[in-house]
FIVO-611664 format. One record per residue: x, y, z of N, C-alpha, C, CB in turn; residue in one letter. Coordinates in steps of 0.05 Angstrom, whole numbers, plus 5000, padded with zeros to 4 digits. Each point is the difference from the previous one (the first is absolute). Glycine has a CB too. Layout:
REM FIVO-611664
XYZXYZXYZXYZA...
//
This chain:
REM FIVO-611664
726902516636501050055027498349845020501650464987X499649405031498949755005500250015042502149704936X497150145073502050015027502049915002497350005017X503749904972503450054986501650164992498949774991X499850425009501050264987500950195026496549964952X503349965069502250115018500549805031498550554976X503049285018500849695016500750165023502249594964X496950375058500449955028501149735019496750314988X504949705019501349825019498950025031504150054969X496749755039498449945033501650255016499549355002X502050754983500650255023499450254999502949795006X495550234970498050214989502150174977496550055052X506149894943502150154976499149884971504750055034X494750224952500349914973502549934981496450245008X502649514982502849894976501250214980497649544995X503650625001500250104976501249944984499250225015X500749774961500949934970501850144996496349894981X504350335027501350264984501450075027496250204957X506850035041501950035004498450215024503649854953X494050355042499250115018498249875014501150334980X497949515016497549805004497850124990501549795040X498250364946497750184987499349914965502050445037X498449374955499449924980498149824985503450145014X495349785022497949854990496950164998503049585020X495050424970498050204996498649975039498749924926X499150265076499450015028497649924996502750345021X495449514990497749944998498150105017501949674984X495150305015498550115019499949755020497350364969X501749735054500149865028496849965008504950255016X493849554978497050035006499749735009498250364965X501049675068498249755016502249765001494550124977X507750125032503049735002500649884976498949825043X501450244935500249924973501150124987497149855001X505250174981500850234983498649894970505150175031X494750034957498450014973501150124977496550015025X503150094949498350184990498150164999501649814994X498650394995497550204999498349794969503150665021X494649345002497649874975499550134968497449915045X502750334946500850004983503250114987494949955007X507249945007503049904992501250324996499049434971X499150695032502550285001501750005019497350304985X505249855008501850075013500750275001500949604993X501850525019501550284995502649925009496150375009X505749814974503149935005500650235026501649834941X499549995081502750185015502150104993499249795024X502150404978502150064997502350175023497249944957X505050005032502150155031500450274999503249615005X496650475002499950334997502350204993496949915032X505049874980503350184999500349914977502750025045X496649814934501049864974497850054983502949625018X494950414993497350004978500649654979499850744992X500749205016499549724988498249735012504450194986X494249675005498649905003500449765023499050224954X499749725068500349785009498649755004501850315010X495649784987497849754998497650055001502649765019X496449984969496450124987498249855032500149904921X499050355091497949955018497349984991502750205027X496149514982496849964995498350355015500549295008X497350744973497650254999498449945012500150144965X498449935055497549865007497450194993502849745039X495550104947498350155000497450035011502549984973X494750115027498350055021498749654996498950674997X501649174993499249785004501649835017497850074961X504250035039502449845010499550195031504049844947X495450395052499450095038498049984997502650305022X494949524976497549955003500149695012498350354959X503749495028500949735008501650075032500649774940X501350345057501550025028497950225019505649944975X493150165021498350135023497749725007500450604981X498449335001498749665001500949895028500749864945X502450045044501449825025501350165015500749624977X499550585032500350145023497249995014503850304980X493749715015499650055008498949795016500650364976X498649335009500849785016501049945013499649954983X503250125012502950005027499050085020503950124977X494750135023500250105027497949905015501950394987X496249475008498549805014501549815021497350014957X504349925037502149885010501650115018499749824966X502450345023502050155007499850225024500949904953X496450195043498950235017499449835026497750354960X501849345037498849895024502949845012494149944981X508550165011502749875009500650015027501850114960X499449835048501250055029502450144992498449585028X501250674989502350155010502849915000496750145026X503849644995503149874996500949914963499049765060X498750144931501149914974500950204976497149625014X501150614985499650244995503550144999494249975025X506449945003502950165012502649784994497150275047X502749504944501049804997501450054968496649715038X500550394946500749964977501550264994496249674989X503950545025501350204994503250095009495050075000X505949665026501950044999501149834985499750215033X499649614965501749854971500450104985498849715000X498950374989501450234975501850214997496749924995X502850225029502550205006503249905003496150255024X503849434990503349874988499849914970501249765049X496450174944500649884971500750364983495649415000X503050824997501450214992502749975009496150274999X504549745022502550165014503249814979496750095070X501549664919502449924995500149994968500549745046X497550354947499950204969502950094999494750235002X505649945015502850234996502349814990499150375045X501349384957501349854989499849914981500549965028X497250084963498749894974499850174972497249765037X500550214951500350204985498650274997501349634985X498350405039498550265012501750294983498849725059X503250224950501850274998500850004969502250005052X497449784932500350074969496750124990504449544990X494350335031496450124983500350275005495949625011X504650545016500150235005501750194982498849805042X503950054958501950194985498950044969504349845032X494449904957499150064975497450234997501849514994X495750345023497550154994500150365008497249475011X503850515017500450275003501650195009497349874998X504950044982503350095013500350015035500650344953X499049485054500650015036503349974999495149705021X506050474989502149995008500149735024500550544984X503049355020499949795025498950185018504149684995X495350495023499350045018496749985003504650235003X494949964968496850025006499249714997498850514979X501849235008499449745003499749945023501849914968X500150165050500149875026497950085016504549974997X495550344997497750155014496749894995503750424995X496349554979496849824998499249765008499950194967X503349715033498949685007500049985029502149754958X499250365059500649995031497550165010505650005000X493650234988498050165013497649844993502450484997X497349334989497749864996499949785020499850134953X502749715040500849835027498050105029505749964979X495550335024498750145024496149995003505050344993X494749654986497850044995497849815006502350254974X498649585018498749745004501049875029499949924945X502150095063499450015027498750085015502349964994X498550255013497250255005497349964993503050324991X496649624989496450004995499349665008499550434950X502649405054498549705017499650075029502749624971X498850505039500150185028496350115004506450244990X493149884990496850045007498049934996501150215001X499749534987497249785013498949915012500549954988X500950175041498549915017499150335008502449445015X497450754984499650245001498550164985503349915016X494449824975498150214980497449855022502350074932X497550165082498549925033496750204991505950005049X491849964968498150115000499250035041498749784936X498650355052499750005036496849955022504150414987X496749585028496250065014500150195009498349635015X498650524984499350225008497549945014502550244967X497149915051497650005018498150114977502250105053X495449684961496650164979498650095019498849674959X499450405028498050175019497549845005501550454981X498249405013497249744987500949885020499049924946X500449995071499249795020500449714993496750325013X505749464989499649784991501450014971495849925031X505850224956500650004976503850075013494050184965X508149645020502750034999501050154972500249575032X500950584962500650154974503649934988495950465020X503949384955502950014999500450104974501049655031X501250504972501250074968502749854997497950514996X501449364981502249904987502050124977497149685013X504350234987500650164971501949814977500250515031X498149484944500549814992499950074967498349745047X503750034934501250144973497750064988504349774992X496450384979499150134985498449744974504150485018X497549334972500049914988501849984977496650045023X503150064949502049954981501250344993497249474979X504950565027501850254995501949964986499150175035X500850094939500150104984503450225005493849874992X508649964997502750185012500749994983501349965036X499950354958501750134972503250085007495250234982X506949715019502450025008501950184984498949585019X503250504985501650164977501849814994499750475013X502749684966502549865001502250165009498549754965X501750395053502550135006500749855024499150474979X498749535042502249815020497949735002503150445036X497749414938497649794987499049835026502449924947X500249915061499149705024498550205038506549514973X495150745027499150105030497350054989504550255027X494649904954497350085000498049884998501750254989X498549404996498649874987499249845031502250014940X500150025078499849895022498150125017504049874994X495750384999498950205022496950034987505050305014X494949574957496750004995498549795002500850284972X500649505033499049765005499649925025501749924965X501250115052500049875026497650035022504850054990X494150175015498750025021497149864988502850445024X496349694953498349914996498949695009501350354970X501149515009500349725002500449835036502450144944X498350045069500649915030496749995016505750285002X492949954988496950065017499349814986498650505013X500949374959498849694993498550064974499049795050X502250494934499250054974501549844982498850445011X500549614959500449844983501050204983496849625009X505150394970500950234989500449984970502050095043X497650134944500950014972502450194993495349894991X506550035003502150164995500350044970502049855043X498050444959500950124970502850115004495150164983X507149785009502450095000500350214971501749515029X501050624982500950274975501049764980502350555031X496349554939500949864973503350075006495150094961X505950095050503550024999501249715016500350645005X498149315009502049885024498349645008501650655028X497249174955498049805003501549845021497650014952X505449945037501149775018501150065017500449784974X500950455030501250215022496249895029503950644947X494649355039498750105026498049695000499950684997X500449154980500449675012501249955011499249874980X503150235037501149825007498849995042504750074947X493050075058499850005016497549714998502450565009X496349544963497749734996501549775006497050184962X505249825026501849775000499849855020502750204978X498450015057500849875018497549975018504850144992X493350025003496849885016499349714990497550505001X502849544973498649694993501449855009498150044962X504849995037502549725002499049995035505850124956X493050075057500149945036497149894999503450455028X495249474953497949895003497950185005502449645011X496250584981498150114991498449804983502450415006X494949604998498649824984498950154976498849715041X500450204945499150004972498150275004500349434985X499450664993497650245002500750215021496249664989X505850395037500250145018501750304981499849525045X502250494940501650164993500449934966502050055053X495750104923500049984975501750244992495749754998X506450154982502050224988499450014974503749935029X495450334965499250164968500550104987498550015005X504550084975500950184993498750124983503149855013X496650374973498850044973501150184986496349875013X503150244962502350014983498650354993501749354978X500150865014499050255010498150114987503750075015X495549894960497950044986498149855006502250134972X497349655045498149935010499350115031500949644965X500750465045499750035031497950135004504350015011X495450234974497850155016497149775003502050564978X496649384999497749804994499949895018500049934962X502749845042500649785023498450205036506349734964X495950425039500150155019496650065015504950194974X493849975007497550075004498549785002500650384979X500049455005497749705001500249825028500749914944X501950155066500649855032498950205028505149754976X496050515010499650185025496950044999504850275001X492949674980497350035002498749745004500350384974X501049345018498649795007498949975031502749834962X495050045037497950015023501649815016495050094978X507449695022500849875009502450125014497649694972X503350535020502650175019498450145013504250074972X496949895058500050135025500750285007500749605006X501450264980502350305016502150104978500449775054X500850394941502450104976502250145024496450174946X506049665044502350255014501849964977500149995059X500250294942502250074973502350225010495849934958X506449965029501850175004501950124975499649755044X500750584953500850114971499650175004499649774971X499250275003500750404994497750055011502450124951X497350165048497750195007497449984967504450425041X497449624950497949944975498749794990502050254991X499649465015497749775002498749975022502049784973X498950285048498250065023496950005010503650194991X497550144989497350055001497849854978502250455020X499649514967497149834972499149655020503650194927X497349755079500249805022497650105023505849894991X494350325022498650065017497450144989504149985026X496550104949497350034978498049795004502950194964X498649655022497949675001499749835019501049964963X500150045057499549975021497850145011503949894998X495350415008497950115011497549854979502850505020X497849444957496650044984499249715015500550274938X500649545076499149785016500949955028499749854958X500150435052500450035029502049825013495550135000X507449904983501549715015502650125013498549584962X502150355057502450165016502249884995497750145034X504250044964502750094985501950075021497750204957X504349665051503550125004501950084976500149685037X500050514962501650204982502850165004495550034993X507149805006501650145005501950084976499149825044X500750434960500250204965503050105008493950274984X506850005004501650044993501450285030497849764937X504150355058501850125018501250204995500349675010X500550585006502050184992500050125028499450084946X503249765065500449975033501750195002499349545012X499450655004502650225013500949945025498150394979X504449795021501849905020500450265016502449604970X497150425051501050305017502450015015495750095007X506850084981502049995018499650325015503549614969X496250295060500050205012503350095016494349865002X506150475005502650074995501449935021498950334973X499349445045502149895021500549744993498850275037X500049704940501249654986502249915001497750024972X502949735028503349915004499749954967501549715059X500050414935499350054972502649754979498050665016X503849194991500849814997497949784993503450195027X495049725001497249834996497450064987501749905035X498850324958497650124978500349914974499650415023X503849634966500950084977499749644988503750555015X496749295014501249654992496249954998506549775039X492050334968496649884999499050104984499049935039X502050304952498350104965501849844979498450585011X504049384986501449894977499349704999503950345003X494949485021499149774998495949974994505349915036X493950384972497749994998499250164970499849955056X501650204935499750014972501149794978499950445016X502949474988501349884990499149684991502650365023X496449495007499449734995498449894976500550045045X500249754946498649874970500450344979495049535026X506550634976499550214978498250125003501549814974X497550325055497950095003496949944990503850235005X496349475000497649904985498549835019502150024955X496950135067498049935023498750145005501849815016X496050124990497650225015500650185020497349684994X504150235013501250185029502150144997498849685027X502450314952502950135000499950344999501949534972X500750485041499350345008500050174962503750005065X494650134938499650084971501350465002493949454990X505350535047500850385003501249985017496750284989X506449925017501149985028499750285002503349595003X495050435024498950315012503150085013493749915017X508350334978501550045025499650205012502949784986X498150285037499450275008502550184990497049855044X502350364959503350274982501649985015498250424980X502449565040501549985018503049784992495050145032X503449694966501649744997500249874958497649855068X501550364928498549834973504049974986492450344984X509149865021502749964983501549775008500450474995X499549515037501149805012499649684982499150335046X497849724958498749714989500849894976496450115020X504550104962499050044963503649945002494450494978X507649555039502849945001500149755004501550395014X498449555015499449635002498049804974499750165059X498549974937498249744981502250004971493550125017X506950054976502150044975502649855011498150504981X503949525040501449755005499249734999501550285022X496249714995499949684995498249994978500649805049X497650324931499749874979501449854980497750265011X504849924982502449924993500749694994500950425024X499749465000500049725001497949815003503550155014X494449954972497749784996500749944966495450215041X504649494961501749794966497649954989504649675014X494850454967497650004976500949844974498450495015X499349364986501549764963497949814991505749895015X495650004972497849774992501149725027499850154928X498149795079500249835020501149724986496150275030X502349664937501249804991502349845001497650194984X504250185014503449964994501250025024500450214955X498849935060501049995031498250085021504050104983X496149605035497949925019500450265029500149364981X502650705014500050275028499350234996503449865017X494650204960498650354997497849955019500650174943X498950095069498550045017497350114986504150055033X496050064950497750094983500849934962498950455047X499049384947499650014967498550074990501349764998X496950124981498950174977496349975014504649854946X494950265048495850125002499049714984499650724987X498149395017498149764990499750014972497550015040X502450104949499550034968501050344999495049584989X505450374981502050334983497350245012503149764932X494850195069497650185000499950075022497649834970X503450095056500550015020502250265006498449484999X503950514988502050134996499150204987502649695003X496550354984498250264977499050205012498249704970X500150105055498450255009501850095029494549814977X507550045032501250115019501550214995499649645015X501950384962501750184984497750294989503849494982X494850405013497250184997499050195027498449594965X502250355050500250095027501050325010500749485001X501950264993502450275001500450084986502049935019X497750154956501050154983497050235003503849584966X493650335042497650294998501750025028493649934970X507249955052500450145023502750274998498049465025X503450404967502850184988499650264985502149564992X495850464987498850164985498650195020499749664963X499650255054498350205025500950175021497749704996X505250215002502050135017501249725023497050584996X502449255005501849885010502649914992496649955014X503949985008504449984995500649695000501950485037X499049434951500849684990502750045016497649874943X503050005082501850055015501749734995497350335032X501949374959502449764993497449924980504049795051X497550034927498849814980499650214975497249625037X502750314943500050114976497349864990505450094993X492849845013496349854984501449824981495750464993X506349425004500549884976499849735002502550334988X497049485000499649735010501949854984495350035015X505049684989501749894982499349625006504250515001X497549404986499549685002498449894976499850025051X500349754944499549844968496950065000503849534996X493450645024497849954986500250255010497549534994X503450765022500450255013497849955017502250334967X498649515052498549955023501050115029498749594973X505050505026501549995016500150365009502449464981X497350605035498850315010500850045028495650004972X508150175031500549965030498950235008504049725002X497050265025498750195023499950344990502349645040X495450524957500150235002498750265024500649754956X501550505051499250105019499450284981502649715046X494450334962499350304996499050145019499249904962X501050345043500250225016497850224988505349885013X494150155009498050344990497549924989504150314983X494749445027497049824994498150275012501349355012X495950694975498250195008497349764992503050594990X494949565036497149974990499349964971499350285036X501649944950498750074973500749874983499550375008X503749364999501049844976498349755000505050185001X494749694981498749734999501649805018498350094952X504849945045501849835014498949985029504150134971X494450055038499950065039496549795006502850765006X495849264966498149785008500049754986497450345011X503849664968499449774982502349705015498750434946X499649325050502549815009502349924985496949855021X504850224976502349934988500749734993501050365019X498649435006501049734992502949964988495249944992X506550245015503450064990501750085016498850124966X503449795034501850085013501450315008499849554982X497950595024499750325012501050105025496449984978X504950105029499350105021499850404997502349465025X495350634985498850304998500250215018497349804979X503550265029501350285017498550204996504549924996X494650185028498950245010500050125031497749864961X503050475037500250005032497750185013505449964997X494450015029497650225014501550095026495049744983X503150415026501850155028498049985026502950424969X494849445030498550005019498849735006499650464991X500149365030498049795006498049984974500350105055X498250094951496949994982500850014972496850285034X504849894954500550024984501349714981499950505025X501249354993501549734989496849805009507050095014X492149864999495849995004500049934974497550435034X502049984953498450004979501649894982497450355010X504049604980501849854976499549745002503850314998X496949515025498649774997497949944992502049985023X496450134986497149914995499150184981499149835043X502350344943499850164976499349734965504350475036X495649364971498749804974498149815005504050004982X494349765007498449935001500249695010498950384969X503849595034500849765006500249995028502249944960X498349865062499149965022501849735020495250224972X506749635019500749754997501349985016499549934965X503550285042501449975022501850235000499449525002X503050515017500650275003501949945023495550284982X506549965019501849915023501450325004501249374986X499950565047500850335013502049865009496050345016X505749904981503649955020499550225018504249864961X496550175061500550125024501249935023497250134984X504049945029501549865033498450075018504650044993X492650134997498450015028497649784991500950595018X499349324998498049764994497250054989502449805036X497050414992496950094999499050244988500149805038X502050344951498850214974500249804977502050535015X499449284978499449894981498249795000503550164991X495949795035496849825003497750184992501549735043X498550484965498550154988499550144981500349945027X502850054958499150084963499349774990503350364986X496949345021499149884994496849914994504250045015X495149995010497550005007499350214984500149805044X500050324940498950244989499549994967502650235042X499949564952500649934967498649874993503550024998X494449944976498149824994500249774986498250335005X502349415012501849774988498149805014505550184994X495349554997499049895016502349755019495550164965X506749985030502449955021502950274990498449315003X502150685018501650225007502249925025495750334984X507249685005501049815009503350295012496949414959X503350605060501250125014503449905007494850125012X506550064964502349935002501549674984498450365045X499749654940500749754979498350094971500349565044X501350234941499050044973496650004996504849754987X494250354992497749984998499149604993500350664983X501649274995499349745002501149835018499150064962X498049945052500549785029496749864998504050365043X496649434961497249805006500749745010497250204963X501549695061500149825006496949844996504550185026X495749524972497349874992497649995020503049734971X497350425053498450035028499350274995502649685036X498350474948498750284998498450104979503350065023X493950064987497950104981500950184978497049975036X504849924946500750124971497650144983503549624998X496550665000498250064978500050294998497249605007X501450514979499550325006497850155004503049984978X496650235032498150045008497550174980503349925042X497050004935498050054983501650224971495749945051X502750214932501550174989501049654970501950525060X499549684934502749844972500949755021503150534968X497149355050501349875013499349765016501650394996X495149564991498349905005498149915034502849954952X497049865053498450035027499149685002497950584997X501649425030501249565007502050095012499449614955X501650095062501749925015501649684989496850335037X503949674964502149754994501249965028501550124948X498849625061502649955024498849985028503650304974X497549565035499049875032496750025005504950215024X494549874997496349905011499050224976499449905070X502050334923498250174975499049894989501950244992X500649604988499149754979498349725011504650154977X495749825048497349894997497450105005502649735008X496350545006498450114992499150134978500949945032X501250064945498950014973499149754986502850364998X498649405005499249794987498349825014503650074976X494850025048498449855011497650205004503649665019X493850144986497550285014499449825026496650264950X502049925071498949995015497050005000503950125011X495149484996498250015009498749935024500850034965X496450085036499050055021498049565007499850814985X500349105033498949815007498350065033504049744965X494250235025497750085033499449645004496050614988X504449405040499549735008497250035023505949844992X491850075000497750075018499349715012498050434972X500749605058499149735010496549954989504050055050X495649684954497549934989498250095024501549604967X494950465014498750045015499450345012501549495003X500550684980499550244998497550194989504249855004X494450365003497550134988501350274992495849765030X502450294947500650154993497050154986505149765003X495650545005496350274993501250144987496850105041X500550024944501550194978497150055008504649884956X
//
């Protein structure tokens, strides 16, 4: 596997060989170069809705991120000393060279690596688009300041200025937005980056490497690493402890998370962590309950319920709870579930892998067992690898079931009702998760204030729980749900520090 082994054109689109364009193997990305892993391992991809094989991605191993941390960290000698305009130059190019992916073979990598339906394609590649707009926008907005001293003859400035070489772990569910969202800012304040992508999804989330390099990113600025899953953890620990990473932001479960933030503490190195979710939703009994019913079926529903943010509990009040549970059962109805392969207009297809499905069905069936009521869907899955798992509504969710804390990652939606403010309070914030959360009401300001009350770290009033734009401090506020900021001046106060510069005149004394 050679730099040939994945041809780029002057417009940054890869050639493909094959009918999906996924047939040629994926290589590692080190110091503007594609490669092999030095010692030639690989691991096979596969599509999830078919379980059949699609291509052998290069391994990298701790010699191979010992070489790319090397020339990162060179790069940023350079890179860190860029000008701003060029910085912002190279990022909107890239965001047209993505944007015209969607024509390309963007939407066969997606539909293969992680069953993206047409829509969710569109949604990764456009919301990244966004992204990179947005984060060239704040290069000129990573500002410092003067402050008055007390010293006589001395000017005080703080700057604030990058980290050096950072260390980004991405998922594969919404592969190109996220990969966007671990790189971009970094890369904008004048860091240098190592990207570890999900073994599910390598080319799904090249294709953003793709379009930085094709806009002229220089060499060493953005190294791509996949590695293969029996090696990850080793890999993982050997990057997140090397003396040459700065910084780690990772985004996933709560359980690598925390092993991440394990090794991280034994070398004091700071971490953005955005983990996992189980977003309640409060319909309060003056909700327009139409617009409730259309923001939980898109906020549980979207990608198959397989986002951090997706509503995982819908709080109602008793009042209204029959009303609601009548409307969501109409329009669930007409949501088209299938294999996306065979027909590009399903709105929801198959999960990420059968194990995925296992434990969602595993869910409901201890939840059902506990006294809840399976109100639509039968747990049954179907499709050539049983990846395919449509919409289910259960009713009569309690504290005491696993379903009310655990993250599902499935196409759920969970029902439960209360009769008081506090009482719908305590249910929200009744789990360990923290991420986001949303209230229906027509009074503005009682639901500003159950808001203000729910422990999230956005709380979104009268809209779906999944909402994010690339200007807003994405994260959670500690707990399963991790802690960091991602997005606008946040993200650059995570990926930059502030220092302090004293400017003194000559000829000063000084007693002790």
């Amino acid at each position: 596997m050679d730099a040939k082994a994945l041809e780029i054109g002057v417009d940054g689109k890869q050639k493909p060989d094959s009918k999906e364009g996924m047939g040629d193997p994926q290589a590692l990305f080190i110091d503007g170069s594609y490669c092999s892993s030095l010692d030639g391992a690989t691991f096979s991809v596969t599509n999830p809705m078919t379980g059949k094989h699609l291509y052998e991605c290069a391994s990298a191993s701790t010699d191979d991120y010992a070489r790319a941390i090397q020339c990162a960290s060179i790069a940023f000698n350079s890179w860190s000393r860029s000008s701003p305009s060029s910085r912002r130059l190279i990022f909107l190019k890239a965001a047209d060279i993505l944007e015209a992916y969607l024509d390309g073979d963007a939407p066969a990598i997606l539909s293969a690596e992680v069953s993206a339906t047409t829509s969710w394609v569109r949604v990764n590649i456009l919301a990244t688009v966004g992204i990179l707009r947005e984060t060239a926008g704040l290069v000129t907005h990573i500002k410092g300041e003067i402050v008055p001293a007390d010293r006589p003859g001395t000017t005080i400035l703080i700057e604030r200025e990058p980290l050096g070489v950072v260390f980004a772990i991405s998922p594969w569910n919404a592969p190109v937005n996220l990969t966007a969202r671990a790189v971009a800012t970094p890369l904008i304040c004048g860091n240098t980056v190592i990207l570890k992508p999900s073994e599910f999804s390598p080319k799904s989330q090249h294709l953003l490497v793709r379009a930085l390099h094709a806009a002229g990113l220089p060499p060493g600025c953005l190294n791509f690493l996949p590695v293969s899953p029996s090696q990850t953890p080793v890999v993982t620990e050997y990057a997140v402890k090397h003396p040459s990473i700065r910084h780690v932001n990772f985004t996933g479960s709560d359980r690598v998370g925390r092993i991440i933030a394990g090794w991280a503490a034994t070398c004091l190195k700071r971490c953005v962590l955005e983990l996992g979710g189980k977003a309640p939703v409060i319909v309060l009994e003056d909700a327009n309950l139409e617009d409730a019913v259309e923001a939980v079926i898109f906020g549980a529903l979207a990608n198959a319920g397989q986002i951090c943010m997706s509503t995982e509990r819908v709080l109602l009040h008793s009042s209204i709870a029959k009303s609601f549970k009548n409307i969501l059962l109409r329009r669930i109805e007409g949501i088209k579930v299938g294999n996306h392969e065979e027909d590009s207009t399903v709105s929801m297809s198959g999960l990420f892998c059968p194990a995925s499905a296992d434990r969602v069905q595993t869910l409901l069936n201890e939840a059902i067992k506990s006294g809840a009521k399976l109100l639509y869907g039968d747990t049954s899955v179907s499709g050539p690898n049983s990846t395919i798992m449509g919409p289910h509504i259960i009713d009569g969710i309690t504290p005491d079931m696993e379903i009310f804390h655990k993250e599902s990652f499935g196409p759920l939606i969970c029902l439960c009702s209360f009769e008081t403010d506090e009482e719908a309070i305590g249910l929200a914030n009744g789990t360990d998760f923290s991420l986001c959360a949303a209230v229906f009401s027509q009074d503005i300001m009682r639901a500003l204030e159950v808001a203000r009350r729910v422990k999230a770290g956005s709380c979104h009033i009268n809209g779906p729980t999944v909402y994010i734009e690339a200007t807003l401090p994405n994260g959670g506020v500690g707990g399963s749900s991790g802690y960091g900021r991602f997005g606008g001046i946040a993200g650059v106060y995570e990926f930059t520090e502030p220092k302090i510069i004293s400017l003194g005149k000559s000829g000063m004394k000084y007693s002790f």
